[in-house]
C-alpha positions in Angstrom: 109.4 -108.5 -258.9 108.9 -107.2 -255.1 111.0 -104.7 -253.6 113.2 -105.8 -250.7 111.6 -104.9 -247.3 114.2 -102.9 -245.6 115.3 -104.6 -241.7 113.3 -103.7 -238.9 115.9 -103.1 -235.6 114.3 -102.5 -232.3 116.3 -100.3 -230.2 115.5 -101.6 -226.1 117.0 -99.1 -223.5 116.0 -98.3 -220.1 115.2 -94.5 -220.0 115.8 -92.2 -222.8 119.7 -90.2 -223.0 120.0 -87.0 -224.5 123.5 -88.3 -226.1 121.4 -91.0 -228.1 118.4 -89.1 -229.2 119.9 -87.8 -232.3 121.1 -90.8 -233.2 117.9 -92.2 -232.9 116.7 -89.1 -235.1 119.0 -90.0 -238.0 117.8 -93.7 -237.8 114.3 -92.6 -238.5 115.6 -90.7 -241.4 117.5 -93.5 -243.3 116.2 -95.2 -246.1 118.0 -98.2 -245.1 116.3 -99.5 -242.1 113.5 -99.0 -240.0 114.2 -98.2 -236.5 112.3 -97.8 -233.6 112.8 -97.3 -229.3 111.9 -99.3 -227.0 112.4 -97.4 -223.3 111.7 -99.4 -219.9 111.3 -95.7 -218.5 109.8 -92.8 -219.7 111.5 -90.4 -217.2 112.3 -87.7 -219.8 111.6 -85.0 -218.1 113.7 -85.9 -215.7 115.0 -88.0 -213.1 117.3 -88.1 -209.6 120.5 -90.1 -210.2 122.0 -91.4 -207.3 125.4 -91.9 -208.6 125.9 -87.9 -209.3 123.3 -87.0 -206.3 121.8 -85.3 -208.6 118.1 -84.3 -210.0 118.6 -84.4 -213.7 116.5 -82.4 -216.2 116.8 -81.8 -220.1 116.4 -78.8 -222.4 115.4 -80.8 -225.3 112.7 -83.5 -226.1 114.3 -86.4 -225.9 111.5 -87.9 -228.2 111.2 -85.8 -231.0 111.6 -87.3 -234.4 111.9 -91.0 -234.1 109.4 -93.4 -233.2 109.6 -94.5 -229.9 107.3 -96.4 -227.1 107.3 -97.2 -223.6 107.3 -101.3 -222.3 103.5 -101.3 -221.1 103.5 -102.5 -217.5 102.0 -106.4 -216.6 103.0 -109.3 -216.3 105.8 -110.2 -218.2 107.4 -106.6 -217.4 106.6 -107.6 -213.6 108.3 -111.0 -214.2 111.5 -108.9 -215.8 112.0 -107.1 -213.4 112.3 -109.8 -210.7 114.8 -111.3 -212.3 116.7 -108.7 -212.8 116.7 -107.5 -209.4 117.3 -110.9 -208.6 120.3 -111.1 -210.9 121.7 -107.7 -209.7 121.6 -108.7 -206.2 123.4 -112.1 -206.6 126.4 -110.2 -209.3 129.9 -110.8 -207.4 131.6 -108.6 -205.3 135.3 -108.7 -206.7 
């Protein structure tokens, strides 16, 4: 008889966030699922963030311990990113 595989989940976020990282860490470590990051952005070392007017830096790797890989730029990531723009640009103003 074959063991059950275990689910697969695919984490997909734009840029990795300290408040998520250990999260991520204890997903690695279950023995109930296998998880895995998906960023749009690797800016972990940091990043300005025009909302707070801010440059933003952490103290931690936000990558240690869970596996994790950047969306590899091309086409389809080119075509994404269109429509997004294209879809934030149209969103009402209320």
């Amino acid at each position: 008889m074959s063991r059950p595989t275990k689910p697969r989940v695919l984490i997909v976020l734009e840029r990795p966030t300290q408040h998520f990282s250990e999260g991520f860490r204890l997903a690695a470590d279950s023995a109930e699922l296998e998880a895995s990051v998906l960023y749009w952005n690797d800016d972990s070392d940091g990043r300005s963030d025009p909302d707070f007017g801010l440059d933003i830096s952490w103290d931690v790797d936000l990558h240690l311990g869970y596996p994790w890989r950047k969306v590899e730029e091309g086409r389809f990531v080119s075509e994404w990113r269109t429509f997004a723009g294209r879809c934030e640009s149209s969103r009402p103003t209320w």
